[in-house]
C-alpha positions as CSV (number, residue, x, y, z in Angstrom):
1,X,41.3,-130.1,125.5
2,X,40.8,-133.7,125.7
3,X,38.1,-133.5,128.0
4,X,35.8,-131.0,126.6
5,X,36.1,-133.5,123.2
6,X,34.8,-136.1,125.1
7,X,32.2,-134.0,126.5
8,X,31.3,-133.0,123.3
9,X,31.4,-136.1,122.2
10,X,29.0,-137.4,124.7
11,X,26.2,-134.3,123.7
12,X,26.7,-134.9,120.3
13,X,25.7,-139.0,120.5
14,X,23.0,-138.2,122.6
15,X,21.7,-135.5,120.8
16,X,21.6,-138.3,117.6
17,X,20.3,-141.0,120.1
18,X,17.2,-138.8,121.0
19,X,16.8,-137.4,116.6
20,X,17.2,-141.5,116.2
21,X,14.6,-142.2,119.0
22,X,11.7,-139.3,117.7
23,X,12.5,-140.5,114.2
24,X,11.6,-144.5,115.2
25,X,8.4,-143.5,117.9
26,X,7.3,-141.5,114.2
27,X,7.6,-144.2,112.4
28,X,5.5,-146.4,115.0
29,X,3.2,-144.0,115.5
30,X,2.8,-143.8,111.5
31,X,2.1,-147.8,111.8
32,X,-0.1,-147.7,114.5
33,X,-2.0,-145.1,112.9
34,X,-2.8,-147.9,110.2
35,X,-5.7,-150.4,110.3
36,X,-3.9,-153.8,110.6
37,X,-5.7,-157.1,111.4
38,X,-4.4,-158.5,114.9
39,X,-2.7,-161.7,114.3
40,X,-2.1,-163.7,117.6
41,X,1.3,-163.9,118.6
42,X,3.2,-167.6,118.8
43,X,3.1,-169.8,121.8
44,X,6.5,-169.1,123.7
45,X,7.3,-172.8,123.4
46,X,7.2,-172.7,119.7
47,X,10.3,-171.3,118.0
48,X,9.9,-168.7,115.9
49,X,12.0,-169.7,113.3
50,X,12.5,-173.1,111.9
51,X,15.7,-175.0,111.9
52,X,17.6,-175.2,108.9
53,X,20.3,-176.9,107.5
54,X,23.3,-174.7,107.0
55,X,22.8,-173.0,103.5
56,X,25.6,-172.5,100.9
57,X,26.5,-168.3,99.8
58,X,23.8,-167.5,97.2
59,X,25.1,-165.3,94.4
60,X,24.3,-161.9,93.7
61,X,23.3,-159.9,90.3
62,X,26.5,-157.6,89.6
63,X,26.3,-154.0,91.1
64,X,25.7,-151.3,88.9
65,X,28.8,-149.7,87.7
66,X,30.3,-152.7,86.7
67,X,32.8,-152.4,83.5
68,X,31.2,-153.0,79.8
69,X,32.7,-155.2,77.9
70,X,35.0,-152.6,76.3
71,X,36.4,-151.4,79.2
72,X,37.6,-154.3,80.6
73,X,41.2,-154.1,82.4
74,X,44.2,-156.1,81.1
75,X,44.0,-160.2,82.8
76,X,47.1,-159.2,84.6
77,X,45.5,-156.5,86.0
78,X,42.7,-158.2,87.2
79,X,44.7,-161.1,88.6
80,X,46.9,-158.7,90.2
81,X,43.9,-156.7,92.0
82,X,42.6,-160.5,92.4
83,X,46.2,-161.3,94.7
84,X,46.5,-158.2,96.4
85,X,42.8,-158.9,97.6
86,X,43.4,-162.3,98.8
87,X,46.5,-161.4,100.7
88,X,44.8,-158.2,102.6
89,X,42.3,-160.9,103.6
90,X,44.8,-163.2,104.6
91,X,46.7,-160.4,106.5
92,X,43.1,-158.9,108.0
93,X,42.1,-162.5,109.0
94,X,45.8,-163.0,111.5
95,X,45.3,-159.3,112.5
96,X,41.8,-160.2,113.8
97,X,43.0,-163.5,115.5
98,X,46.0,-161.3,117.0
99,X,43.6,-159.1,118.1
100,X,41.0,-161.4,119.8
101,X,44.2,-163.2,121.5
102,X,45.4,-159.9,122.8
103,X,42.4,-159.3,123.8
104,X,41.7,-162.5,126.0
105,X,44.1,-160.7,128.6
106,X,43.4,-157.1,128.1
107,X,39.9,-157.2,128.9
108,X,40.1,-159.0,132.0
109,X,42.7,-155.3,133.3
110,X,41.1,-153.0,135.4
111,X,41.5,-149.8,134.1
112,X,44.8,-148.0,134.2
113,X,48.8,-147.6,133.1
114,X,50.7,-150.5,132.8
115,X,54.3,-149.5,131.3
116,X,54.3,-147.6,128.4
117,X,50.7,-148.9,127.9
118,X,47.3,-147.4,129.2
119,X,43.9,-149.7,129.1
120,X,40.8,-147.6,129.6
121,X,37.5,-148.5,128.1
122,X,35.5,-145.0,126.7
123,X,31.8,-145.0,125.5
124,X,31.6,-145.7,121.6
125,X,29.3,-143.3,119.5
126,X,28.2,-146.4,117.5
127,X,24.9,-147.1,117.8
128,X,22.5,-150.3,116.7
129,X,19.2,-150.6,116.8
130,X,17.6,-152.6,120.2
131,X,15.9,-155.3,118.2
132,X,14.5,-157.0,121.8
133,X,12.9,-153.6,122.0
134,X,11.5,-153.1,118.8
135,X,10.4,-156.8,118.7
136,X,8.3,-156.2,121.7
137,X,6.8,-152.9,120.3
138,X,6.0,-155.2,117.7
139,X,4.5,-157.8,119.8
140,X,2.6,-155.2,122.0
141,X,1.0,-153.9,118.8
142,X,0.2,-157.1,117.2
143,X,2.6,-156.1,113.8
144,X,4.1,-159.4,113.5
145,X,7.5,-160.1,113.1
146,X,10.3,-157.3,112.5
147,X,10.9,-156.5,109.3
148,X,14.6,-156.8,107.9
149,X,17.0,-157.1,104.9
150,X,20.0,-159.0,103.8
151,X,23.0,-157.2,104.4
152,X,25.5,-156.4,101.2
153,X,26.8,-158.8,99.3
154,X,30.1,-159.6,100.1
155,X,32.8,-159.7,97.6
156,X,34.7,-163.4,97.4
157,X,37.8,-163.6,95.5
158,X,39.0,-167.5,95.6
159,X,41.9,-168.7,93.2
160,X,41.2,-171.4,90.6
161,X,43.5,-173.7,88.8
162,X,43.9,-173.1,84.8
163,X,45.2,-175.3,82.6
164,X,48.2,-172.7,81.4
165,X,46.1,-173.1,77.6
166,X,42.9,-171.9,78.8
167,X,44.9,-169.0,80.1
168,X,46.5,-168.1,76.7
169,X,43.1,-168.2,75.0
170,X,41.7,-165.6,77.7
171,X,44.5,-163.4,77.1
């Protein structure tokens, strides 16, 4: 039973790698269909992008869906949502270092059954997109430099100090 998951498994990533691949080469093929003006490509010996200081998190306009003033939970509700956030966090961020310590000696195993334990590696059905690939398309065609966006904002919960009368007036 196992096996013919796998197996399935394996037809069913490639058959999305190959939709994923005829939807991209349609995509190019839609740009390349376009009039653009060819604009030479950068000397290898210059980088491509400049150096920058490190920059500080930018905020973010609040998602739709946020609550109206009148629906606005109790403070102890929010603080309590608030704590239990920062403690997953805290519990996620020692889970991942356990992990990557673990890790340190379990990838260097060859495959196979070691006690109660088995290490195998299988393919993942995750997928990204080959942005060295794409970026020479790009090149080859004279488009200019990838397109991309920001990923998500990412939520930040971080406890302040209140004087215990500033709390009072919010409550």
């Amino acid at each position: 039973m196992a096996i013919i998951s796998i197996s399935l498994l394996r037809v069913r990533a490639a058959e999305a790698a190959l939709t994923l691949a005829a939807l991209a080469a349609d995509h190019v093929l839609a740009i390349l269909d376009k009039p653009t003006p060819v604009r030479p490509l950068p000397k290898r010996d210059t980088p491509t992008t400049p150096a920058t200081a490190p920059v500080a998190p930018v905020a973010t306009p609040d998602p739709a869906g946020v609550f109206s003033a009148d629906e606005m939970p109790a403070l102890d509700a929010i603080e309590d949502a608030a704590a239990d956030y920062d403690q997953a966090a805290i519990q996620a961020r020692g889970a991942d270092r356990g992990k990557r310590k673990a890790r340190k000696l379990l990838d260097r195993l060859p495959a196979g059954t070691y006690g109660r334990w088995q290490v195998e590696r299988v393919e993942s059905n995750r997928q990204t997109a080959d942005l060295d690939a794409i970026r020479a398309l790009f090149a080859e065609n004279g488009l200019g430099p990838v397109p991309m966006r920001p990923a998500a904002p990412s939520l930040k919960v971080t406890r302040v100090s209140v004087p215990t009368a500033a709390l009072e007036v919010m409550a």
